[in-house]
C-alpha positions as CSV (number, residue, x, y, z in Angstrom):
1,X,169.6,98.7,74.6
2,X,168.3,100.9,77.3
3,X,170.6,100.4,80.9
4,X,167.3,99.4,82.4
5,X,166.2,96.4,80.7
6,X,169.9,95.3,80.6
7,X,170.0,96.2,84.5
8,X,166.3,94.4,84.4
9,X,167.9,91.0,83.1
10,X,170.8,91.1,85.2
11,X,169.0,91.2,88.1
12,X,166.4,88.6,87.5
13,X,169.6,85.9,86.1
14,X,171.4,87.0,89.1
15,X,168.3,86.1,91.3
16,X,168.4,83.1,89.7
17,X,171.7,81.6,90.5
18,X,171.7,83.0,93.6
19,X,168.4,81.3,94.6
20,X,169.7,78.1,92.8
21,X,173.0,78.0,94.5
22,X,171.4,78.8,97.9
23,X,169.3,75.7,97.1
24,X,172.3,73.0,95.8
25,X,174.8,74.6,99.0
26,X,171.9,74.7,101.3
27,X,172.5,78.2,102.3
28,X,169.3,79.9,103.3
29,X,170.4,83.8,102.8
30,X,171.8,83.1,99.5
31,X,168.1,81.8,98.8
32,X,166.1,84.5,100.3
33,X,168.3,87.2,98.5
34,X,167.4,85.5,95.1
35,X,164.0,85.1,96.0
36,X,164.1,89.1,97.1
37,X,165.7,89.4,93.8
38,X,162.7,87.8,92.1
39,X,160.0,89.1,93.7
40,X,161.4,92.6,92.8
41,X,161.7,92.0,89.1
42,X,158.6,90.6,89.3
43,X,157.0,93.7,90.4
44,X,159.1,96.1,88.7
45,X,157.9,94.2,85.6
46,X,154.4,94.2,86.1
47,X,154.7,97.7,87.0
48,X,156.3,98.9,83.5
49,X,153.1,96.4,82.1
50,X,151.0,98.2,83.6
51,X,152.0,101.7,82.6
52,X,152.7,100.9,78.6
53,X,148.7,99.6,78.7
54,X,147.0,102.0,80.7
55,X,144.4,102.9,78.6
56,X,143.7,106.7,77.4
57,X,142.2,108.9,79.6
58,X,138.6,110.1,79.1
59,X,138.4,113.4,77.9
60,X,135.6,116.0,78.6
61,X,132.5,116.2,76.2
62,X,132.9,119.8,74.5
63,X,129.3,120.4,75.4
64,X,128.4,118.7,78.8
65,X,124.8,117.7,79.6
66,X,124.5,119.4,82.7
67,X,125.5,122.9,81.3
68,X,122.2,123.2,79.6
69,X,119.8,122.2,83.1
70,X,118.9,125.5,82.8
71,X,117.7,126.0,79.2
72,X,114.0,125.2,78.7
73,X,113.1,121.8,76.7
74,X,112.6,122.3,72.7
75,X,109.2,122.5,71.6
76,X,110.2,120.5,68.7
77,X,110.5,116.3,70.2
78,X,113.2,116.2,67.0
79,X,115.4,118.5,69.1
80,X,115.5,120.8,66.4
């Protein structure tokens, strides 16, 4: 298992008890680091979502449409 997804879990459990131990001891900072905590997995998550499903670039016809502006229209309307 990859150190980041096992640092990944550690941190969001850890955010966890801290934010739920702040909350039973009524200690505000240990809340707010767990909270801090959280919202950072939370975005470090739905960062690593967002880069496995980008989706695949557009790549560049071979033969663009504006490279033949300059060629005259075909007699033929069948284009050929």
């Amino acid at each position: 298992m990859p150190i980041r997804i096992v640092a990944f879990v550690l941190a969001a459990l850890g955010g966890i008890v801290l934010f739920a131990c702040g909350g039973a001891w009524r200690i505000w900072p240990l809340q707010i680091g767990g909270l801090a905590l959280e919202i950072g997995c939370l975005y470090a998550g739905w960062r690593w979502f967002a880069r496995q499903h980008k989706p695949p670039q557009i790549k560049p016809a071979a033969n663009p449409a504006w490279s033949m502006r300059d060629r005259p229209p075909p007699s033929d309307p069948s284009g050929r």
